[in-house]
N, C-alpha and C positions, 0 to 999 in steps of 0.2 A: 652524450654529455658525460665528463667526468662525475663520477656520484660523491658523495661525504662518507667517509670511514663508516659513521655511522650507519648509513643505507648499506653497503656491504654487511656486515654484522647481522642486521636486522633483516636482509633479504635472505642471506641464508638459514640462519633458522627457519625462516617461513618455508621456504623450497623444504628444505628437509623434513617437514613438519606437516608436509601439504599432503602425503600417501595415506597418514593418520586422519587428515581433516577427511577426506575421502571416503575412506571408512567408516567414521562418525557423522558427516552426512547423509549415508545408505541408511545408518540405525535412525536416526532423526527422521527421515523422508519416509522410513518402512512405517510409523507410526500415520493413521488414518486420520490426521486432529483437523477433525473439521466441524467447528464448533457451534453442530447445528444436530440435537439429537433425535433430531426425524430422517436424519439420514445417516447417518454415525455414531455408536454409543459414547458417551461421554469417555468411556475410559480411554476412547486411543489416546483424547486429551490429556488426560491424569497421565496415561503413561509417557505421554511425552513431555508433559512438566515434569515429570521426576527424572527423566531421560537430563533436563536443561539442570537440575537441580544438584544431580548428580556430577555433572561436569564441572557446573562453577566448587560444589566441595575439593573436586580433585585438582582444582586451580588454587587453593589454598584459602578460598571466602570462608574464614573464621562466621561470618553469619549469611546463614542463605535460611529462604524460608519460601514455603509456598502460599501464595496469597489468594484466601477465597474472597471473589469478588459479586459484586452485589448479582450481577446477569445470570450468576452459577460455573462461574469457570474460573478457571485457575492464572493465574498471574505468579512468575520463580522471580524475586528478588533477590539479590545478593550485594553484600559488602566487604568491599576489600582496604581500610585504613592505610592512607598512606604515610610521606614521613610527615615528620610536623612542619606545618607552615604550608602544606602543596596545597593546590585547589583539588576539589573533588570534581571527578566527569561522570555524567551517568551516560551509559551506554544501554541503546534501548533496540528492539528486535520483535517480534511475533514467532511464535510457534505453531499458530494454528493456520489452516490454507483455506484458501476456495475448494469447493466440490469440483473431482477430477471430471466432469460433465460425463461422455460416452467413453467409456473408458477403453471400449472397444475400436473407437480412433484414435485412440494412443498407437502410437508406432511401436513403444515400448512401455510395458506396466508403472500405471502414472507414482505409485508406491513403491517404485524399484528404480534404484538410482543406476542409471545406465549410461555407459561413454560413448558417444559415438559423432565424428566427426568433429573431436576438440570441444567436446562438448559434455556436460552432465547435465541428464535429462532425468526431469521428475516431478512432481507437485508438491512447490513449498523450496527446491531448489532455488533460487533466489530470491524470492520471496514468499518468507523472509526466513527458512531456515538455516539459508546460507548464510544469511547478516549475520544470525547466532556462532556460524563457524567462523566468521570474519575477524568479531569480537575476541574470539578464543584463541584463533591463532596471534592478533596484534598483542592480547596478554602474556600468550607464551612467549614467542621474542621478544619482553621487556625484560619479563622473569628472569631467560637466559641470559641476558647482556645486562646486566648490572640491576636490574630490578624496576619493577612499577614505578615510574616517579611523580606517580598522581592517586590518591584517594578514586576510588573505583567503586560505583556503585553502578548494578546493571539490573535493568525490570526486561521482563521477558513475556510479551503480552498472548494471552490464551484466544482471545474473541475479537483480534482488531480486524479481520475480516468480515465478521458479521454487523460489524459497528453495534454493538449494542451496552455500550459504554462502561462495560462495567468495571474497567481499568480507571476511568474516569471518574468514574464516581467515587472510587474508591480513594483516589491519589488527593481529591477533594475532601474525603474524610480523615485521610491521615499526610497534612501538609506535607510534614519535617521527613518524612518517607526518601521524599524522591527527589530533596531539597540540592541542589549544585552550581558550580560556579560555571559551567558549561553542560551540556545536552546534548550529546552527538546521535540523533537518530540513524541506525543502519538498515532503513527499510527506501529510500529510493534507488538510485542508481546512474550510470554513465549516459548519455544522451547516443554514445556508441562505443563497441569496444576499443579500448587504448587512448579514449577521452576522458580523463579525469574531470567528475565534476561534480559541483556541490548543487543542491535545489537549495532557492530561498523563501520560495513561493507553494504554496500549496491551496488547492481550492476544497471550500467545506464541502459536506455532503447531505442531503436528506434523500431516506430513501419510503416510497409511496406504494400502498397497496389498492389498487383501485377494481371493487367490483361493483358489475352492475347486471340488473337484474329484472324479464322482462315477463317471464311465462310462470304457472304452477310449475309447470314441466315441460320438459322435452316433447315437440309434434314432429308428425310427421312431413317431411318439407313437399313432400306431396300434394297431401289434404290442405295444410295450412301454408306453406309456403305462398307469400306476397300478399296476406295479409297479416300473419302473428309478426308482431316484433320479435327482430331475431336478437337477442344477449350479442353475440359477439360481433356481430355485423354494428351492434351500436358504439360496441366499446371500440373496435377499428376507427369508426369517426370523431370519435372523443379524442382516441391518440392521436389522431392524425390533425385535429385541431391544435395540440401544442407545436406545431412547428411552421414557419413560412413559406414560401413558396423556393427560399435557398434551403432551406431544414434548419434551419437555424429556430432558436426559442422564439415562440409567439406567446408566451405569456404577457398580460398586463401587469405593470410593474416589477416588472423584472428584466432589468437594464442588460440591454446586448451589446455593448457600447466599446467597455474598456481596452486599452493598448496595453502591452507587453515593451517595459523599456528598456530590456535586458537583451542577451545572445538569442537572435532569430532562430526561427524553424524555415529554411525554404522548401516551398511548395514539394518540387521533387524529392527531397531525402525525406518527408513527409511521407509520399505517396510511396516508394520504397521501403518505406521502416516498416509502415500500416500494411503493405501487398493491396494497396486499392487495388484493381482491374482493371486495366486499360480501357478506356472509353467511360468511366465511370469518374462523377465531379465528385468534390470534398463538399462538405456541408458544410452552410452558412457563408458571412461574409468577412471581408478582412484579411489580415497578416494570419496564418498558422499559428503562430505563436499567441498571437488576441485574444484567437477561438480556444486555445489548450488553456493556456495560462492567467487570463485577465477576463473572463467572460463566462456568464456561464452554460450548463450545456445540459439536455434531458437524454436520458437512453432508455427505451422500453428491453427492462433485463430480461424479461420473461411473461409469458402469457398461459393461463390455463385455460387450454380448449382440447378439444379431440384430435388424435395423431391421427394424418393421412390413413396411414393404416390401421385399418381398427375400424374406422368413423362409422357409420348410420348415415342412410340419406334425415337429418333431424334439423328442426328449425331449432335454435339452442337457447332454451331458460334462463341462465348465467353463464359467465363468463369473467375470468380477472387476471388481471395485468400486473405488474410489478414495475414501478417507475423509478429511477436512479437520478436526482439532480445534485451538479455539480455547481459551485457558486464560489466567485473569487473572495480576496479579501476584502475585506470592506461591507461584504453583503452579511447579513447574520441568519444563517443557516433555515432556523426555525423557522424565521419570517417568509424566507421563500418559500417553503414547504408547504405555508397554509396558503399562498398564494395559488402554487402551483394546485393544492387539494381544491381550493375556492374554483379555479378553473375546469379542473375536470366536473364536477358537481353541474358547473353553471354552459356548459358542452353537450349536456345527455339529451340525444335525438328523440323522439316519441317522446317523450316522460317517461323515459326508464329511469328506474330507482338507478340510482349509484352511491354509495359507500366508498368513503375514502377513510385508511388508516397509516398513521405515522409511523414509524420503526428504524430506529438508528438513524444519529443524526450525529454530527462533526464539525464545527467551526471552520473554515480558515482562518489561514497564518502565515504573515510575511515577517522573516528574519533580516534584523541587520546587518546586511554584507560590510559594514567599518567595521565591525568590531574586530576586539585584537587578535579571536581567535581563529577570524577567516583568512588572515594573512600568515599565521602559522599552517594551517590546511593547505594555503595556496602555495607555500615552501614544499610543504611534505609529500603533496600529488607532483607538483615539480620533479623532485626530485624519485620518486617512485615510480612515473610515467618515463623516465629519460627526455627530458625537460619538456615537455607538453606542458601549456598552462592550463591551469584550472578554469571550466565553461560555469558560470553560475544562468540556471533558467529556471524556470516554473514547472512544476507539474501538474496534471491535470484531473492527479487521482486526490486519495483525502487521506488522512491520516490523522487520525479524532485525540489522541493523545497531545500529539504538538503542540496545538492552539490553548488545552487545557496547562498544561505543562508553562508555555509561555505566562499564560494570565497568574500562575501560581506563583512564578519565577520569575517576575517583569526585570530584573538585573542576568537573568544566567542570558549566557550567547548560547544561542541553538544553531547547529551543523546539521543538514540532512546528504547523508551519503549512501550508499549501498551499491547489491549487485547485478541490478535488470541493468540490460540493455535492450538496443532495438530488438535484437536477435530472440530474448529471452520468452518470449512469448506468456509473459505473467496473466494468470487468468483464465488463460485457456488451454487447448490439447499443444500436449509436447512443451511441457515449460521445460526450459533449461537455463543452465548457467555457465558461463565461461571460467574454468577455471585457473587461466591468466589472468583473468578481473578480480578473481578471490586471492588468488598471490599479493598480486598489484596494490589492491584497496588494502590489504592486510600489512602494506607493510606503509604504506601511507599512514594508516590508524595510529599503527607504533609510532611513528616517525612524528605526526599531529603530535599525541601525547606528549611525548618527548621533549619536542619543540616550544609547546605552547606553557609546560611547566617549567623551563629552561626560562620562556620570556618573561616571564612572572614573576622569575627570582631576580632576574638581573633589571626592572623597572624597579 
């Protein structure tokens, strides 16, 4: 398609600007910020909010500051004044990742931003430290082409992986902080690559620590096996009681119901995105799209018990699980959680103790797709993608700021954009990021702001 003068301008700064982003993405992704210091020291954190802090000074934020937040971690705010009269946009991103798991399944060092096969491979490469280069390049092509022509204010969150709120809490103790007439979250991303698209949908999250516990100690499965109660042979039945005979939730009260009334998921680009296995069914019932985005969903993250190798023939004492629930909008986060903890408790085989504990928890949040500044987005991805229209769907992950952020700001319009795609493999071994998708979205951003401050003046 023909582009607007303006998309030429602004796409090449970005191209030319992209070998730098590059660069500054290896030093971002070399920082270990995994915002859990049992497994991490705090300072890759620190050093990598002064890494974000450092950047926004050298972009010209007359005020940047580093924010300690109530959980112990850092949050890099910045402000960049615009001319008088524009609206303000806050531009928001994460610095800190999931734990790179085995790192010896990485194909390449999860800490070392690597190219390979049209690709930049790394942990934290699209999410979300690449949101933060996205940010940085949409600013430098305004800069260069006649300048910002929006009030800019950008938070740059330290612990939104670990969910443990403390951005949250914080944005609650100081309203006026994070206050804007728009929201542009850069922590989702493309439903695939060369599909621009916006999420409007997000599901909360509570996350569950359940153990439970059956012997003084450890027997031998010998002597005692098939009469001691075994710890993790109970907590197996426990878990295995949250789901139905599709896998889907079997909790009581806790609605499996909802539709998704927005751009479908079909079944096979599903099963291709995911890599199911041939011969293996998807869990639960319904549209894909219901189960991701409208419904909600448990995932047992993690279990502490004895590795294959290594083991004891041993009947086992304890045993604990780590539970992940996902819940649309509409449901209120906390409420599930105790539900979901009421359940496990009310599950435990023999009379085994069980202990349930809460940690990190996130609302959902559905965004107004009328508002005025999803039809400037829907302009800018147009015209950035070579006329592709803008896909708007749900996600099925959480993102605990949004929901806070909306309730603070019931007037801003909130945009969630970013850079995962199918391909991205966020979360697990071999993340990577497209970076045609960082070009693309980066000059979309520009071209949004642009746009959206342009319709503002002329209403």
């Amino acid at each position: 398609m023909p582009h607007s003068p303006q998309h030429a301008a602004l796409a090449g700064t970005v191209a030319a600007a992209l070998p730098t982003a590059r660069r500054e993405l290896a030093e971002l992704v070399a920082f270990r910020s995994v915002a859990d210091p049992r497994q991490f020291p705090p300072e890759e954190c620190h050093a990598a909010a002064d890494w974000v802090a450092d950047a926004l000074r050298a972009e010209g934020f007359p005020d940047v500051r580093l924010l300690d937040t109530p959980d112990g971690t850092r949050s890099v705010f910045g402000h960049l004044p615009g001319p008088a009269g524009a609206p303000t946009v806050l531009l928001y991103a994460h610095y800190d990742v999931q734990p790179p798991l085995d790192e010896a399944a990485w194909t390449s060092p999860p800490f070392e931003l690597t190219e390979r096969d049209g690709r930049w491979y790394g942990r934290g490469a699209a999410d979300c430290k690449g949101g933060v280069l996205m940010h940085l390049l949409a600013l430098r092509a305004l800069a260069a082409n006649g300048g910002v022509p929006v009030g800019v204010k950008v938070i740059v969150e330290g612990s939104e992986e670990q969910g443990t709120s403390g951005l949250e809490q914080y944005a609650q103790a100081h309203p006026e902080l994070l206050a804007a007439d728009v929201v542009l979250i850069g922590d989702t991303g493309n439903v695939r690559a060369g599909q621009p698209t916006v999420t409007a949908s997000l599901r909360g999250m509570a996350v569950l620590t359940v153990r439970v516990e059956t012997l003084a100690g450890n027997l031998h499965s010998g002597a005692f096996g098939g009469a001691a109660p075994d710890a993790l042979a109970a907590l197996v039945r426990i878990l295995d009681s949250l789901y139905d005979a599709d896998g889907g939730p079997a909790v009581d009260g806790l609605a499996a119901d909802g539709s998704w009334p927005g751009t479908g998921y079909p079944d096979e680009a599903f099963r291709a995105d995911a890599g199911v296995l041939d011969g293996v069914a998807l869990v639960g019932s319904g549209a894909v799209a219901d189960r991701l985005w409208a419904r909600p969903s448990i995932t047992v993250t993690g279990i502490d018990c004895p590795p294959v190798v290594g083991a004891t023939p041993s009947v086992q004492a304890a045993a604990r699980a780590q539970i992940a629930l996902r819940v649309p909008p509409g449901v209120e986060a906390g409420a599930a959680g105790d539900r979901v903890g009421a359940h496990l408790r009310a599950h435990a085989p023999w009379g085994a103790r069980v202990t349930v504990e809460r940690h990190g928890e996130g609302q959902p949040f559905r965004a107004d797709v009328s508002s005025p500044a999803y039809a400037s987005m829907a302009s800018a991805m147009r015209d950035a993608y070579d006329g592709t229209e803008m896909a708007v769907v749900g996600q099925g992950g959480s993102i605990p700021l949004t929901a806070t952020l909306g309730a603070l700001y019931p007037d801003a319009e909130v945009l969630m954009i970013g850079l995962s795609d199918a391909a991205a493999r966020i979360h697990a071994v071999d993340e990577s990021v497209s970076p045609d998708e960082l070009e693309r979205m980066a000059v979309a951003e520009a071209l949004f702001l642009a746009r959206y401050a342009k319709s503002l003046a002329a209403s």
